[in-house]
C-alpha positions as protocol buffer text, in pm:
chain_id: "A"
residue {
  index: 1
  type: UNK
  ca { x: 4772 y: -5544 z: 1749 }
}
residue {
  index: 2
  type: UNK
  ca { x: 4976 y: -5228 z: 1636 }
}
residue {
  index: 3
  type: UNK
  ca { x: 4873 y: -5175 z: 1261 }
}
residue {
  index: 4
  type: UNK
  ca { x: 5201 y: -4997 z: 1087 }
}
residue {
  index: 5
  type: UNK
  ca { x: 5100 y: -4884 z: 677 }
}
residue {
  index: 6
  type: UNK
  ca { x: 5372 y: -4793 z: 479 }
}
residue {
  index: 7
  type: UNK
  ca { x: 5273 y: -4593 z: 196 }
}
residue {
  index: 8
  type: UNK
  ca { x: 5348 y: -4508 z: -171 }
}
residue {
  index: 9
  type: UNK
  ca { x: 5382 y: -4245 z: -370 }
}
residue {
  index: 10
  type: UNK
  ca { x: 4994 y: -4247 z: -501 }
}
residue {
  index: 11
  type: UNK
  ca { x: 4774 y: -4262 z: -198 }
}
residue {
  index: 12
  type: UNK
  ca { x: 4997 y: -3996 z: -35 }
}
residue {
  index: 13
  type: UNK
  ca { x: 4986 y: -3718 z: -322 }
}
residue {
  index: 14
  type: UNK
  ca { x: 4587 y: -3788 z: -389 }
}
residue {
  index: 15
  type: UNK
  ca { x: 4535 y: -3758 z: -5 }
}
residue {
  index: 16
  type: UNK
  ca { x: 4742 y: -3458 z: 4 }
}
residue {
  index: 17
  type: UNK
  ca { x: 4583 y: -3314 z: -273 }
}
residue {
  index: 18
  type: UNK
  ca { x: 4263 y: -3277 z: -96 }
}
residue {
  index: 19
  type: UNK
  ca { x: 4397 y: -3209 z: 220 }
}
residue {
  index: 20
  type: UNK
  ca { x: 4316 y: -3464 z: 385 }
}
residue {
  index: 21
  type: UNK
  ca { x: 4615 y: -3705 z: 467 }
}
residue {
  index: 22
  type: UNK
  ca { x: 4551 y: -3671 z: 825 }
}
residue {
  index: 23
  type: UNK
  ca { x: 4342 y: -4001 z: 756 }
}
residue {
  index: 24
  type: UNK
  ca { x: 4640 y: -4238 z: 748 }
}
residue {
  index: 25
  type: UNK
  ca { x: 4693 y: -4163 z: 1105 }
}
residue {
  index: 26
  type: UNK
  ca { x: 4341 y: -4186 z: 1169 }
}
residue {
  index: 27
  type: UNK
  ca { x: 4325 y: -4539 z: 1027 }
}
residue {
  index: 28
  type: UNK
  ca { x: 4671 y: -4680 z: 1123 }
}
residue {
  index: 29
  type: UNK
  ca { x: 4901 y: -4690 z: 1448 }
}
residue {
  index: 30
  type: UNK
  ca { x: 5194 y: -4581 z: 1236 }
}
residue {
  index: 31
  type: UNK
  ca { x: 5275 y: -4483 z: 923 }
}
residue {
  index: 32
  type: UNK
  ca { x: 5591 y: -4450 z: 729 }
}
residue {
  index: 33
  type: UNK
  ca { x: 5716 y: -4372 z: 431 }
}
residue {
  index: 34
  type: UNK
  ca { x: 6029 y: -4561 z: 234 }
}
residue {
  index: 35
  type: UNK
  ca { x: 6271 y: -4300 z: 141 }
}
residue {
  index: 36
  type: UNK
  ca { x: 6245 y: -4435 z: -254 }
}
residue {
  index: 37
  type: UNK
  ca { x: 5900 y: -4258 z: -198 }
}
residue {
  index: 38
  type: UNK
  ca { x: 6048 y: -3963 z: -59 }
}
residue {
  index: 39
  type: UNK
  ca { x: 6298 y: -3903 z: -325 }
}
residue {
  index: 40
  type: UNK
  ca { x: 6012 y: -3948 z: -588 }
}
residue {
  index: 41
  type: UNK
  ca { x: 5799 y: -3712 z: -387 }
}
residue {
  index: 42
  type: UNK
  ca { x: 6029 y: -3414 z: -337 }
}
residue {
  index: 43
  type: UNK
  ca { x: 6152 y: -3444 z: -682 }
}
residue {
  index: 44
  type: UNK
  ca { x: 5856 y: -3313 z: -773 }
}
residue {
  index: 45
  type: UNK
  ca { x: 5684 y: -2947 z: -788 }
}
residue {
  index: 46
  type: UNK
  ca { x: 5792 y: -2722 z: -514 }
}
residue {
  index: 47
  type: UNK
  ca { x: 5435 y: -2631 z: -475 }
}
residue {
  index: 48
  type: UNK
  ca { x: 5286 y: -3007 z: -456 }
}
residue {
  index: 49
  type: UNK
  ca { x: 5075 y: -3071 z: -115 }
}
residue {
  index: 50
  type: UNK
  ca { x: 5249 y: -3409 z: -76 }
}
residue {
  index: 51
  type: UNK
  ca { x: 5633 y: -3246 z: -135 }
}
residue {
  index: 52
  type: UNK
  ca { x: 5543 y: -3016 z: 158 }
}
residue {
  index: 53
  type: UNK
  ca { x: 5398 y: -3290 z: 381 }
}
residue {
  index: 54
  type: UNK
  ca { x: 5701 y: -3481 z: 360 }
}
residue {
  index: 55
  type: UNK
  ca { x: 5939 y: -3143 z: 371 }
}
residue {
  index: 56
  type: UNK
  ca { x: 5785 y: -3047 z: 733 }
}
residue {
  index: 57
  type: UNK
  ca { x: 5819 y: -3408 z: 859 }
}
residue {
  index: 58
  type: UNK
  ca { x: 5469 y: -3506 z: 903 }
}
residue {
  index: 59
  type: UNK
  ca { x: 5541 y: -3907 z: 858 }
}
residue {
  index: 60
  type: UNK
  ca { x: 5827 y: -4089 z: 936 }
}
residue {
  index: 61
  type: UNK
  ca { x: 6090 y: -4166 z: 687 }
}
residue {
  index: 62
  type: UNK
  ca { x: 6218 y: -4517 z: 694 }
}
residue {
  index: 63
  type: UNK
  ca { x: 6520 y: -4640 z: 465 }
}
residue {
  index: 64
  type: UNK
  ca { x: 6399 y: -4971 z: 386 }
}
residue {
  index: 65
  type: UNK
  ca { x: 6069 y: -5190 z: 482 }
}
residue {
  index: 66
  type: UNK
  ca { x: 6180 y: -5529 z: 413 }
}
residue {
  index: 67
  type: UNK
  ca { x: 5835 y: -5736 z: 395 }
}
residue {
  index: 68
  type: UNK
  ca { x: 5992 y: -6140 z: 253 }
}
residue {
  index: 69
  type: UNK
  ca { x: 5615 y: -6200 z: 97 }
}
residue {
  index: 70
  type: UNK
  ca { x: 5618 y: -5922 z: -86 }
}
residue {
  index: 71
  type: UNK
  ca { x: 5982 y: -5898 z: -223 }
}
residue {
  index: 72
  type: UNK
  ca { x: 5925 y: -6237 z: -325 }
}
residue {
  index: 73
  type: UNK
  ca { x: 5718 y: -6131 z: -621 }
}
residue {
  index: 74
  type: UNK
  ca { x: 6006 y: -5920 z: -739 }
}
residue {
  index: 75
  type: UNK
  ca { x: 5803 y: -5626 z: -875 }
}
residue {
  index: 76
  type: UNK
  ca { x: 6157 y: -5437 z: -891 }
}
residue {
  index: 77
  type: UNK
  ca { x: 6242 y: -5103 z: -763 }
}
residue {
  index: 78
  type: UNK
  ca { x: 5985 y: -4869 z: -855 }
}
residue {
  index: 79
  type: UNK
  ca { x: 5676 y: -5069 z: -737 }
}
């Protein structure tokens, strides 16, 4: 079974931080990232680990991840 994680903003700038975000690839088939992330992301520090990651293309950048269980619980646009 191919195990796809999409991330959020969080996980991916504490990972980066330490240099280590290699480990969602390690752990997961793919990996992508919604492009609401990606907008939050580079629209922060020019110098942020995470800004770069997503800059040089180092996960895939998906426009929407529509999951019905999830949506369900309406947690609105920012969650």
């Amino acid at each position: 079974m191919t195990e796809r994680w999409v991330l959020n903003a969080s996980p991916l700038i504490v990972l980066t931080r330490v240099g280590q975000e290699h480990l969602f690839h390690t752990l997961a088939d793919e990996v992508v990232v919604p492009r609401a992330v990606a907008v939050e992301i580079e629209a922060g520090p020019a110098d942020d680990p995470a800004r770069q990651v997503i800059a040089g293309g180092y996960f895939a950048i998906v426009e929407a991840v529509p999951v019905p269980e999830v949506l369900a619980w309406d947690l609105g646009a920012g969650d």
